[in-house]
N, C-alpha and C positions, 0 to 999 in steps of 0.2 A: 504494500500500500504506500502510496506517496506521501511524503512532505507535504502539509496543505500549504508553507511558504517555501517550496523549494524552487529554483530558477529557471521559468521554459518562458519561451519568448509569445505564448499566448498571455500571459496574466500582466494584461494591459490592460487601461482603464482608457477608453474613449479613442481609440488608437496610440496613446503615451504610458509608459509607465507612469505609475502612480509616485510620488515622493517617499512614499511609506517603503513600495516595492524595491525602488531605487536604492531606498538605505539600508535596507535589509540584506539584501545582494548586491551593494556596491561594488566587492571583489570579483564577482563573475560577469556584473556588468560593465565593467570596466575592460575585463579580459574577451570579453565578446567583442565589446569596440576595438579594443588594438588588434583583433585578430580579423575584420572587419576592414580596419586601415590598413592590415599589409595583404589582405587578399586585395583589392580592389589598388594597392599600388604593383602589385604584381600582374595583373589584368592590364593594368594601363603601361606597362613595361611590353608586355605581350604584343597590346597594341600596338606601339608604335616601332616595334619590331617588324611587323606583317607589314606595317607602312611603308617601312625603306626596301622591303624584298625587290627588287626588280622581275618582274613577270617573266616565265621563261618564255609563254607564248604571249605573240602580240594577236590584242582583237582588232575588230576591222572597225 
Protein backbone atom coordinates (compact mmCIF):
# COMPACT_ATOMS: atom_id res chain seq x y z
CA UNK A 1 0.00 0.00 0.00
CA UNK A 2 1.29 3.45 -0.74
CA UNK A 3 2.45 6.42 1.06
CA UNK A 4 -0.61 8.70 1.13
CA UNK A 5 2.39 11.71 0.90
CA UNK A 6 4.63 9.88 -1.18
CA UNK A 7 6.05 11.78 -4.60
CA UNK A 8 4.39 10.83 -8.17
CA UNK A 9 3.81 13.65 -10.33
CA UNK A 10 0.00 13.35 -10.36
CA UNK A 11 -0.62 14.97 -6.70
CA UNK A 12 -1.15 18.21 -8.15
CA UNK A 13 -3.48 20.69 -7.15
CA UNK A 14 -5.13 22.66 -10.17
CA UNK A 15 -2.28 21.67 -12.48
CA UNK A 16 0.66 23.02 -9.70
CA UNK A 17 1.96 21.51 -6.86
CA UNK A 18 0.49 22.48 -3.87
CA UNK A 19 3.16 24.58 -1.24
CA UNK A 20 2.34 21.94 1.25
CA UNK A 21 3.27 19.10 -1.57
CA UNK A 22 6.39 21.04 -2.56
CA UNK A 23 7.61 21.04 1.18
CA UNK A 24 7.13 17.87 1.91
CA UNK A 25 9.04 16.42 -1.02
CA UNK A 26 11.33 19.31 -1.64
CA UNK A 27 14.23 16.69 -2.19
CA UNK A 28 12.66 14.78 -4.84
CA UNK A 29 11.28 17.72 -6.27
CA UNK A 30 14.08 19.29 -6.75
CA UNK A 31 15.99 16.04 -8.12
CA UNK A 32 13.05 15.79 -10.77
CA UNK A 33 13.83 19.34 -11.94
CA UNK A 34 17.61 18.89 -12.30
CA UNK A 35 17.13 15.78 -14.00
CA UNK A 36 14.57 17.40 -16.18
CA UNK A 37 17.32 20.31 -16.96
CA UNK A 38 19.84 17.84 -18.05
CA UNK A 39 17.47 15.78 -20.16
CA UNK A 40 16.13 18.59 -22.19
CA UNK A 41 19.98 20.01 -22.28
CA UNK A 42 20.97 16.85 -23.77
CA UNK A 43 17.94 16.84 -26.24
CA UNK A 44 18.98 20.27 -27.24
CA UNK A 45 22.74 19.19 -27.79
CA UNK A 46 21.04 16.36 -29.95
CA UNK A 47 19.45 18.83 -31.79
CA UNK A 48 21.73 20.95 -32.84
CA UNK A 49 24.00 18.03 -33.79
CA UNK A 50 21.39 16.70 -36.51
CA UNK A 51 21.45 20.59 -37.53
CA UNK A 52 25.07 20.71 -38.65
CA UNK A 53 24.97 16.95 -40.31
CA UNK A 54 25.32 17.74 -43.90
CA UNK A 55 22.63 15.55 -45.90
CA UNK A 56 24.31 12.64 -47.64
CA UNK A 57 21.45 12.88 -50.30
CA UNK A 58 20.44 16.06 -51.96
CA UNK A 59 16.43 16.67 -52.50
CA UNK A 60 15.28 18.26 -55.47
Amino acid sequence: MEKENEFHLDNFINGAPSMEFVLQNGKEYMELIKKTQQDSAELQKDLENLANITPVFKTK
